[in-house]
C-alpha positions as CSV (number, residue, x, y, z in Angstrom):
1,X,-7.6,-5.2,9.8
2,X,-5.3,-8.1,8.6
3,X,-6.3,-7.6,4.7
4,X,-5.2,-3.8,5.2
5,X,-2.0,-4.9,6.6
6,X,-1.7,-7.6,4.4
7,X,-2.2,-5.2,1.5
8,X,0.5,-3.3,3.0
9,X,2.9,-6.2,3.1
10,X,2.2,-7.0,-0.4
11,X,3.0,-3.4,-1.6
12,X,6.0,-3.8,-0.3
13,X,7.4,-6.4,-1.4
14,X,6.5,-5.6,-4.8
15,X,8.0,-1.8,-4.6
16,X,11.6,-3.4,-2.9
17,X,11.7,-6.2,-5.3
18,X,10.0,-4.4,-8.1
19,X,8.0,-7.4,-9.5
20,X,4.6,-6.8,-10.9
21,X,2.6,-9.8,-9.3
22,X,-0.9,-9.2,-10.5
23,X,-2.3,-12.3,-8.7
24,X,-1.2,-10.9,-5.4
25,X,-2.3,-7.5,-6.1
26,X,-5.4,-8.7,-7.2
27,X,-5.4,-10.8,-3.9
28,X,-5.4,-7.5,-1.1
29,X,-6.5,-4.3,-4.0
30,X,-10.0,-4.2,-5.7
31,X,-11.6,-2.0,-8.4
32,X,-10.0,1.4,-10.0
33,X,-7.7,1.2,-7.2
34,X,-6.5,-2.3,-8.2
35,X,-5.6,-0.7,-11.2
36,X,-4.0,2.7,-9.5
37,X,-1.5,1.0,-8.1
38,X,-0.6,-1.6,-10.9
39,X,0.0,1.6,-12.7
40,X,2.2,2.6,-9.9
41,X,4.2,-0.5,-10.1
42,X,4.6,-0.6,-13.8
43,X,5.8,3.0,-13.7
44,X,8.2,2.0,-11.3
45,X,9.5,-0.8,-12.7
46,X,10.0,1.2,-16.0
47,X,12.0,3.9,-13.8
48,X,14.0,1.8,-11.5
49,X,12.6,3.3,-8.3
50,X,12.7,0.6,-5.7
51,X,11.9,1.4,-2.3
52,X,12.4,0.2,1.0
53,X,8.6,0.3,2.9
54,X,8.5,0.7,6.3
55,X,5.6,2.9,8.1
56,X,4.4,2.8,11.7
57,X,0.8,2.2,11.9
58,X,-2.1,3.8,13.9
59,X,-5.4,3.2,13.2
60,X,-8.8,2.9,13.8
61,X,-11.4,0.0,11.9
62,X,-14.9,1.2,11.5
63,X,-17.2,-1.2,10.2
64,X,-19.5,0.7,7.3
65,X,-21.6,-2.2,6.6
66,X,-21.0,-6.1,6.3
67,X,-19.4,-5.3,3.3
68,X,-17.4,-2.4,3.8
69,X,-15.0,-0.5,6.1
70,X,-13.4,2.3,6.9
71,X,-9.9,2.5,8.3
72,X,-8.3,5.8,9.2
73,X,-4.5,5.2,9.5
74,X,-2.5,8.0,11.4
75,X,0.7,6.5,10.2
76,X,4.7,8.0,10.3
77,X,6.5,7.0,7.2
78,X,9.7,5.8,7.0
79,X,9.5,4.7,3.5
80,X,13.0,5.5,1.2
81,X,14.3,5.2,-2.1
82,X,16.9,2.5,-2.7
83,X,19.1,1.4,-4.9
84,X,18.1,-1.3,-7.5
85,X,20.4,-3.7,-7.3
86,X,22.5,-2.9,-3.7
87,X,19.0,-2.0,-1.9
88,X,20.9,0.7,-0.2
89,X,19.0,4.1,0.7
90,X,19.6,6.6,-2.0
91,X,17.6,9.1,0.0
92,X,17.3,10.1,3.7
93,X,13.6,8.8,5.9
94,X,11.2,11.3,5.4
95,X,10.0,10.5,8.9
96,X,6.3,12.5,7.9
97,X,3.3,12.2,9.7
98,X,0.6,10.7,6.8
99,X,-3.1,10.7,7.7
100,X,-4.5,8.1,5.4
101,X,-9.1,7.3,4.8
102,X,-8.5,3.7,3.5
103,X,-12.0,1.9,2.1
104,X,-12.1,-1.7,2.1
105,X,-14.7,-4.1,1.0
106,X,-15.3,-7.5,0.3
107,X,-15.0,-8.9,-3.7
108,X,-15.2,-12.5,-3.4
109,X,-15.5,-13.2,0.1
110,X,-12.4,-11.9,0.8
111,X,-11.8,-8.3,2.1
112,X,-9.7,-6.0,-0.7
113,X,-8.5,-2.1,-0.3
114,X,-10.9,-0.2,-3.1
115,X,-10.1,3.5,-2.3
116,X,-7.3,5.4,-0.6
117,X,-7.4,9.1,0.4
118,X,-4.6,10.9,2.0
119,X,-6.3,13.5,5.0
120,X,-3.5,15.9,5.5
């Protein structure tokens, strides 16, 4: 539970900011999704699209093995577009329901998110 929303928190701050700090990333994301998401930030960096991250959590932790979990977040997303250098919304809050299968498993000792599938 606290590396997902760690992972989360590290997203974040990397989309509002838009720094690329691969250490951190490498820290909370694992595997091809590791490097989904580095893609993601590098694209954004590239286009200017910070963000302001916000999203209201509501999920479940099921335990796959004692390696790996599933989490299934049920989440509302309040996540906008903002400007660059004022960090003013440039876009309204979606507001959207987001039903999110998140896999997590331990690399290292530590717990990382390896796959993310949106439900609905």
């Amino acid at each position: 539970e606290a590396a997902y929303l760690e992972s989360w928190d590290v997203y974040a701050h990397a989309v509002y900011h838009l720094e690329l700090d691969e250490k951190a990333f490498a820290e909370v994301y694992a595997g091809e999704y590791l490097a989904t998401v580095l893609n993601e930030m590098e694209s954004r960096i590239a286009d200017g699209r910070a963000a302001h991250v916000r999203v209201d959590h509501d999920y479940t932790v099921d335990a796959i093995s004692p390696t790996r979990a599933l989490i299934i977040d049920r989440y509302t997303n309040h996540q906008v577009l903002v400007d660059p250098r004022t960090k003013e919304p440039i876009e309204p809050d979606p507001n959207e329901s987001v039903v999110d299968a998140v896999t997590l498993e331990q690399v290292d000792g530590s717990w990382r998110v390896t796959y993310v599938q949106e439900l609905e």
